[in-house]
N, C-alpha and C positions, 0 to 999 in steps of 0.2 A: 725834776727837782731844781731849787735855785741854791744858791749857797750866800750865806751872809753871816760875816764874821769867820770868813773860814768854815763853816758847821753848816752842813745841809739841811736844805730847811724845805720839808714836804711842801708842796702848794694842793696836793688834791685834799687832803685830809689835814685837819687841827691837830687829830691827837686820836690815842688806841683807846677804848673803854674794854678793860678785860674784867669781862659779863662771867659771873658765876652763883653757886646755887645760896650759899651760905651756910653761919651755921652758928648754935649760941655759944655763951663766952662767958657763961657762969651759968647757976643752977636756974636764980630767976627768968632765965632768957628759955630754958628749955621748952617749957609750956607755949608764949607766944610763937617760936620758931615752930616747933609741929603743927599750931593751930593755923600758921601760915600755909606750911608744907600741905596741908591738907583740909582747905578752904574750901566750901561749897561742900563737903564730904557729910556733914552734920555730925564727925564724931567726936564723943561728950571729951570731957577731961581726964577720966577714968580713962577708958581705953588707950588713949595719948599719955599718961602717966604709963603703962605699962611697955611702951616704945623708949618712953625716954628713960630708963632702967640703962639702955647703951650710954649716953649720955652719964645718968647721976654716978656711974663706975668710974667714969675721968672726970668729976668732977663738973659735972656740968658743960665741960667744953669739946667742944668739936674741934680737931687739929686743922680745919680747913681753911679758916680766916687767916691763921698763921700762915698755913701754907699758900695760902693766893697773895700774899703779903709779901712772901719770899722770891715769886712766880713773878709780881709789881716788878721788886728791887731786879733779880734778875736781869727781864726784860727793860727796862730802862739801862742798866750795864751794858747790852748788848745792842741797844741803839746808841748809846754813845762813845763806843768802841767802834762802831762803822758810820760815824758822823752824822748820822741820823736825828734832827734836833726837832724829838716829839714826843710831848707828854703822854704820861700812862694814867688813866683812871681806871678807879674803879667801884663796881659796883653790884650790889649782890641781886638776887629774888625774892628771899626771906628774911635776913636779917642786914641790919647797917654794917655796909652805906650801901642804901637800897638806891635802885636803880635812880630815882626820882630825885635821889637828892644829889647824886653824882652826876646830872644831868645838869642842872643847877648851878653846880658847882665849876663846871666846865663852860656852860654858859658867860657866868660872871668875868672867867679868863680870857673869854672873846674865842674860846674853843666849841664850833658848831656844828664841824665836820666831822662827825666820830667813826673811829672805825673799829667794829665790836670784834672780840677778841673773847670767845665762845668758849668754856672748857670742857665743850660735851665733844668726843670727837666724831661719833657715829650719828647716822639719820634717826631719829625716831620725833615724838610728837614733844616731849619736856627737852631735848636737846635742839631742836631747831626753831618748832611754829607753837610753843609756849616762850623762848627769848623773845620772839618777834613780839607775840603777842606784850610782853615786858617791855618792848622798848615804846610799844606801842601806849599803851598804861602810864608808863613814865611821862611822855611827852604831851599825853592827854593831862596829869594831873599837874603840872607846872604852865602849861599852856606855853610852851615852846614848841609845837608841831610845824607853826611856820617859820621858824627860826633853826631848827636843832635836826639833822642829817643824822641817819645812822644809816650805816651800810654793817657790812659782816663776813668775815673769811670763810671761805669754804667748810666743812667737814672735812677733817685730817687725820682719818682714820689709818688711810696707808700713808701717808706723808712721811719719808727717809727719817725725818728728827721726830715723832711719834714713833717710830715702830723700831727704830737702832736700839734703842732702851732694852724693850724687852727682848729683843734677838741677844743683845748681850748678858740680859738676867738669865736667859733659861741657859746658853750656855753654860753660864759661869755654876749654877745649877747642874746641870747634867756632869761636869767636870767634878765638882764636889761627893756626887752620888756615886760618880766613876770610883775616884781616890778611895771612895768607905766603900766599895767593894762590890754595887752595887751595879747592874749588868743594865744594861737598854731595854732587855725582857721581864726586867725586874719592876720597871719604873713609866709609868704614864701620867702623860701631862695634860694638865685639866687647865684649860683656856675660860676664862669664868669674866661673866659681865652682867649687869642689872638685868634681872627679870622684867619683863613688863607684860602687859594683857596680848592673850594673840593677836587679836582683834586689831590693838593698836599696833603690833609688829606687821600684819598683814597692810596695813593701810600705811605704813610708811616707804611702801612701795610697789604693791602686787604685783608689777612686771618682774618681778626678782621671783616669785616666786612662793615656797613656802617660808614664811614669818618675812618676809617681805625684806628690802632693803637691809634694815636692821641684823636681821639675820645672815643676809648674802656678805657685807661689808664684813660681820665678825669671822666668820669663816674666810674667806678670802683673806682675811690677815693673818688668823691661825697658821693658812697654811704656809702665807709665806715664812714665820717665824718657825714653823716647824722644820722646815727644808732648811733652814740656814743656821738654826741651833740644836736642833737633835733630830735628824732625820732617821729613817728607822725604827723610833720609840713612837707607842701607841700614843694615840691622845684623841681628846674629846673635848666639844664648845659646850660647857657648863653653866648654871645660872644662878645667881643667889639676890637675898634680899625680896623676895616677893613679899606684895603687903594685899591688903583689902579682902572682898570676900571671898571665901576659900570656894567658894561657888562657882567663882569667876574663872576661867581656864587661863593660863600664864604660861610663860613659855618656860620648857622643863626639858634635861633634868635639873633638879636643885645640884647644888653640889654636895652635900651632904648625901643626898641618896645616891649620887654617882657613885664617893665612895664606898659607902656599905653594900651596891653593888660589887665593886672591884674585889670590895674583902670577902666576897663571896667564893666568886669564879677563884681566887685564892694564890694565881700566882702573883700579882702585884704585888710588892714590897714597899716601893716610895712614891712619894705621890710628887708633882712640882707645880703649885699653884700659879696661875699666871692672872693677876688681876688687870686684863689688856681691856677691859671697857671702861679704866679709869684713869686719869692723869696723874694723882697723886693719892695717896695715903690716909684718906678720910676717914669717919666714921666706921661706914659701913664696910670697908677695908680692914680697919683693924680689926672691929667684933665678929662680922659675920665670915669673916677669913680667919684673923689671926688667931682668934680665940675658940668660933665655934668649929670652922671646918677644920684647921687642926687636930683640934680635940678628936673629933671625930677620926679623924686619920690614924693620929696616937691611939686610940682607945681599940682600934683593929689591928696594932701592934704596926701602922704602917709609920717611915720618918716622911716625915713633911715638908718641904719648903716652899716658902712665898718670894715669888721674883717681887722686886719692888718696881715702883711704879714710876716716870718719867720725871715726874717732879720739879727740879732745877736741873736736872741732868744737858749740862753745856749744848748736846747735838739736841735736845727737845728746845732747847732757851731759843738755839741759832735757828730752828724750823720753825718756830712761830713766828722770826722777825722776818726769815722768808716766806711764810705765806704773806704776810704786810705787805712784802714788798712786790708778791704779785698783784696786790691791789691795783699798788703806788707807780708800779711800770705796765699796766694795762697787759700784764706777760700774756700771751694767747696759751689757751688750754693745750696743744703740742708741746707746749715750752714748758709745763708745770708739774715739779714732780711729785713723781707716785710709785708707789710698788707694787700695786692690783690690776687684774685688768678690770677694775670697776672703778680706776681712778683716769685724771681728775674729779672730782663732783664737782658739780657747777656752783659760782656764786649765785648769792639770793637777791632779794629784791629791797632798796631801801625803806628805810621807815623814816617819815618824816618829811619837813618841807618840800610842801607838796608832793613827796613819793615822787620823786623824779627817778630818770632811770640810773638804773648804776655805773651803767655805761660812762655815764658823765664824768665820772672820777675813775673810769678803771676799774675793767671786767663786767662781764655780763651777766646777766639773772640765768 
């Protein structure tokens, strides 16, 4: 770093692009937002009208624009409290400000050097080598590829200010269910994150194993949150949200059938949801959690709680500005923390003028 005017002033990188999925922001937006989400798929409008039913219930809007808004201000706080004098963009996959034009837009500032800022935190194909492929797209349709650098923080799946959140939601959870009376034998916790095709869980890492990567990273965090917020209490890595043909194998259980499982076997009583494959509070968070697997919970006479998700939560704000900052000090993977033994993951590979190595600004592919 150099400092000028007092205020540090990065030399490897311009400025953060914090890269995320999108979401619409009225009724009219819902239609092209799925039509995007699910491009090359050939499915008509009809079928995509019956998805966006999530949507037309809030009105059309998705709380995640808001929330990566909040995630912006945040992180720009938190580099300017540690003197760190470097812009935040941002920009989406599906809806504005799409990748292409916040490339653009950073351009214009004389910002070339981006350093992407992911909010997927686990390995699979739509969290890591569909962004790439995004930044890729972007820089092809402005024609800044030899101009416009992007690099990209690791996967932060166990990373301290990722996983302190949830360690303290099931907690504070498990304490609650204490108070109402409610025993450790009474109560299992359902660790729940995006379903995706095996296929594609297998190939996000087969040396890991069965469901690949994907699967080894979510478990390996499970278990450290279970050892350090409710140790002794049953629990299980659940999945929700599966979509396309039912034909297709996904990785299971849903959560829904996990519980009507539990309400079987008969002694469980509460359930404690933990949406630990998500950063914040989306969509598919509040419907296919709040609403539907509740439901479900409730309707087996079981109580329910959903830990909440990382969000702005101060130790998630401060652990994204230290992942940056292993960028920005070339920190060696010894020196990078983690809480798995499947951590660190390694940095990835630039996109962009000429694909140089990443080495060159700190860290390696």
């Amino acid at each position: 770093m150099r400092t000028c005017g007092g205020a540090a002033v990065v030399a490897q990188y311009d400025a953060i692009l914090l890269s995320s999925f999108g979401g619409p922001e009225g009724q009219d937006e819902v239609i092209p937002f799925l039509r995007n989400v699910t491009a090359g798929r050939g499915i008509p409008d009809e079928r995509l009208e019956e998805v966006a039913t999530h949507y037309r219930h809030f009105g059309g809007v998705s709380p995640i624009n808001a929330q990566n808004r909040a995630l912006k201000a945040a992180l720009e706080a938190e580099l300017a409290a540690r003197g760190i004098a470097l812009p935040v963009y941002w920009g989406n996959r599906n809806t504005a400000p799409f990748f292409a034009d916040t490339v653009r837009e950073a351009h214009a500032a004389g910002d070339d050097r981006l350093l992407g800022l992911v909010t997927s935190a686990y390995t699979s194909y739509s969290g890591v080598q569909q962004y790439r492929e995004d930044f890729e797209q972007a820089l092809q349709t402005t024609g800044l590829g030899a101009q416009v650098a992007i690099d990209r923080i690791r996967e932060f799946f166990d990373h301290p200010g990722f996983v302190t959140p949830f360690v303290e939601g099931v907690g504070a959870a498990m304490r609650q269910l204490s108070q109402d009376g409610l025993v450790d034998d009474a109560v299992h916790v359902l660790y729940v994150t995006h379903s995706i095709p095996s296929t594609a869980a297998e190939e996000s890492g087969p040396e890991f194993g069965p469901g690949g990567a994907y699967v080894a990273q979510h478990l390996a965090v499970a278990r450290h949150i279970q050892e350090h917020a409710a140790p002794g209490t049953a629990w299980s890595l659940v999945y929700q949200s599966r979509s396309g043909d039912p034909r297709t194998p996904w990785l299971e259980p849903d959560i829904n059938d996990a519980i009507d499982d539990l309400a079987v076997a008969g002694a469980v009583k509460a359930v404690v949801i933990v949406p630990f494959g998500f950063i914040s509070d989306h969509m598919e968070v509040l419907w296919d959690l709040d609403n539907e697997a509740v439901a479900t919970a409730e309707g087996h006479g079981m109580v329910a709680l959903r830990v909440p998700t990382p969000s702005v939560h101060p130790a998630f704000v401060a652990g994204l500005i230290d992942l940056v900052l292993e960028r920005l000090n070339d920190v060696p993977d010894a020196e990078r923390s983690h809480l798995t033994e499947l951590g660190p993951w390694p940095d990835h590979a630039r996109v962009g003028a000429a694909d140089a190595a990443p080495d060159s600004v700190g860290g390696a592919e």
